[in-house]
N, C-alpha and C positions, 0 to 999 in steps of 0.2 A: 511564483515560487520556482526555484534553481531546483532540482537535483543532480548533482556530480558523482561520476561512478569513477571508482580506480580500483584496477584490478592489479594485487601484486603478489610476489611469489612464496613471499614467507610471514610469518612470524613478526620476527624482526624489522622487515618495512612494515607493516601495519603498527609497533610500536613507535618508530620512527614517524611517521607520518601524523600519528596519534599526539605525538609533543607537540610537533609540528604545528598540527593546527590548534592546540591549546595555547604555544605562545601568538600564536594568530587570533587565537579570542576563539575558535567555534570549538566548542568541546558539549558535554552534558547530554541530550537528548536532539540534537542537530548533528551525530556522526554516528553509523553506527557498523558494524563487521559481518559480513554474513562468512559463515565457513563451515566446510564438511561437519565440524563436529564442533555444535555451537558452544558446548561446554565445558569446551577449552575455554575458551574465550572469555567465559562467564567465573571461571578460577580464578586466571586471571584481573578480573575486573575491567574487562570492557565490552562496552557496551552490544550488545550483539543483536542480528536482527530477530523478528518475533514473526508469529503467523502472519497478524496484518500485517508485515511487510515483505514477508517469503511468501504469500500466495495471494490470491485475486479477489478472498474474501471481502475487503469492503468494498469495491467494484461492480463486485457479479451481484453482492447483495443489494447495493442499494438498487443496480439497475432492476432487478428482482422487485426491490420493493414498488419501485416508478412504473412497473409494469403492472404489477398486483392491484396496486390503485385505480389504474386505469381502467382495466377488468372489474374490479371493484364497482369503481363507479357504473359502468354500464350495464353489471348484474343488477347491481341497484337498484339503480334506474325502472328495469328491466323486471324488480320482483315489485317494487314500490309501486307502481303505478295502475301494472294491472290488477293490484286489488287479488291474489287469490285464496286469501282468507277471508275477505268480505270486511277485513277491519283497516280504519283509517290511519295506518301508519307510516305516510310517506316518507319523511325524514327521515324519521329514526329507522330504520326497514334501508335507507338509501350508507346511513352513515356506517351503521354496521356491517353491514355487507362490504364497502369499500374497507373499512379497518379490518374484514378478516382476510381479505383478499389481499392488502398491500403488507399483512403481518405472514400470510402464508407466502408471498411473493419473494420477501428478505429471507426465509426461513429456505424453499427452494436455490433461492440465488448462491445465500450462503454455502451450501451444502455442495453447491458446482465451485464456486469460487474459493473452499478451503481446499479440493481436490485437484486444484491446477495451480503450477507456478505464476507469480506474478509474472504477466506481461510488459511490465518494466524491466526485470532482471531476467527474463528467459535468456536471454543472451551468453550472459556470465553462467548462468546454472553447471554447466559439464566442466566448465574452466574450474568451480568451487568441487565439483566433483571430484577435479583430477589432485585438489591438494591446495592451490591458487584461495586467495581471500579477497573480498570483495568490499568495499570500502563504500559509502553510501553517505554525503555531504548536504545536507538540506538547507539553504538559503531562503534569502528571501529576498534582497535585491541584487543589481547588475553588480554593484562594486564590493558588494561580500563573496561575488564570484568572484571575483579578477584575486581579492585578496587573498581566496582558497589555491587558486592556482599559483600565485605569488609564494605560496608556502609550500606547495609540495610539487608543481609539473620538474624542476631541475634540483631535488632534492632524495628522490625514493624511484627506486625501480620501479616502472608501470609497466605492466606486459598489455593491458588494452584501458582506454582513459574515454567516456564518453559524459554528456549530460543533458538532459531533456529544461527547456528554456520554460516551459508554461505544462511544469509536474504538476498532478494533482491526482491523492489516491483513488479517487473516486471514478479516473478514466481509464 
């Protein structure tokens, strides 16, 4: 999966660009605006971005949860085996431990990851700060990129243009 950033200075190009790539075909929940004050944006009627995509929430969670499991597992393990109730419940003693461990793991992760900017867009952050809108292109293969840039790199002011080849929320 593509993600394509453009970063530009008004209003007006984020409309412009917005046509743009709807007579290009990519519109709906494949573009979306991040800006100082998202509820402009949302008057408007376009699409803006949202927590899971202004901060590291699903990120920090899931690694949270990968982690939790893990822990999980070897409390488990760890409480299952040596028996310190004297009653035979290996499994289940092994399964629940890992589910609370990897449900408290997401629950920690989340809680770091809705409090930090995403690491995809820390870049842009100060630039949306200062007034600038940030434009966010999600693809899925090489020649829906070329036709993104076919639509707007010689059409719309960009003050900074970048795009990550092998995005995925999850990293």
């Amino acid at each position: 999966m593509y993600r394509i950033y453009y970063l530009v200075p008004n209003l007006q190009q984020v409309r412009n660009a917005l046509n743009r790539l709807d007579d290009a075909g990519f519109g709906g929940d494949r573009v979306h605006v991040m800006a100082r004050d998202n509820g402009e944006l949302e008057r408007l009627g376009i699409n803006s971005t949202t927590p899971w995509k202004d901060t590291d929430l699903m990120a920090d969670g899931y690694s949270g949860a990968t982690r939790g499991f893990i822990a999980g597992l070897l409390a488990g393990y760890a409480v299952a085996f040596a028996d310190p109730w004297g009653i035979d419940a290996h499994l289940g003693i092994w399964a629940l431990t890992a589910l609370f461990f990897t449900c408290f793991g997401a629950w920690v992760g989340g809680l770091r990851g809705i409090s930090h900017a995403n690491h995809h867009i820390e870049p842009y952050v100060q630039s949306v700060k200062n007034g600038n809108y940030l434009l966010l292109v999600d693809v899925d293969r090489k020649f829906q990129r070329n036709k993104v840039h076919q639509a707007l790199d010689d059409y719309i002011d960009v003050r900074q243009h970048h795009e990550e080849a092998d995005f995925s929320p999850l990293t």
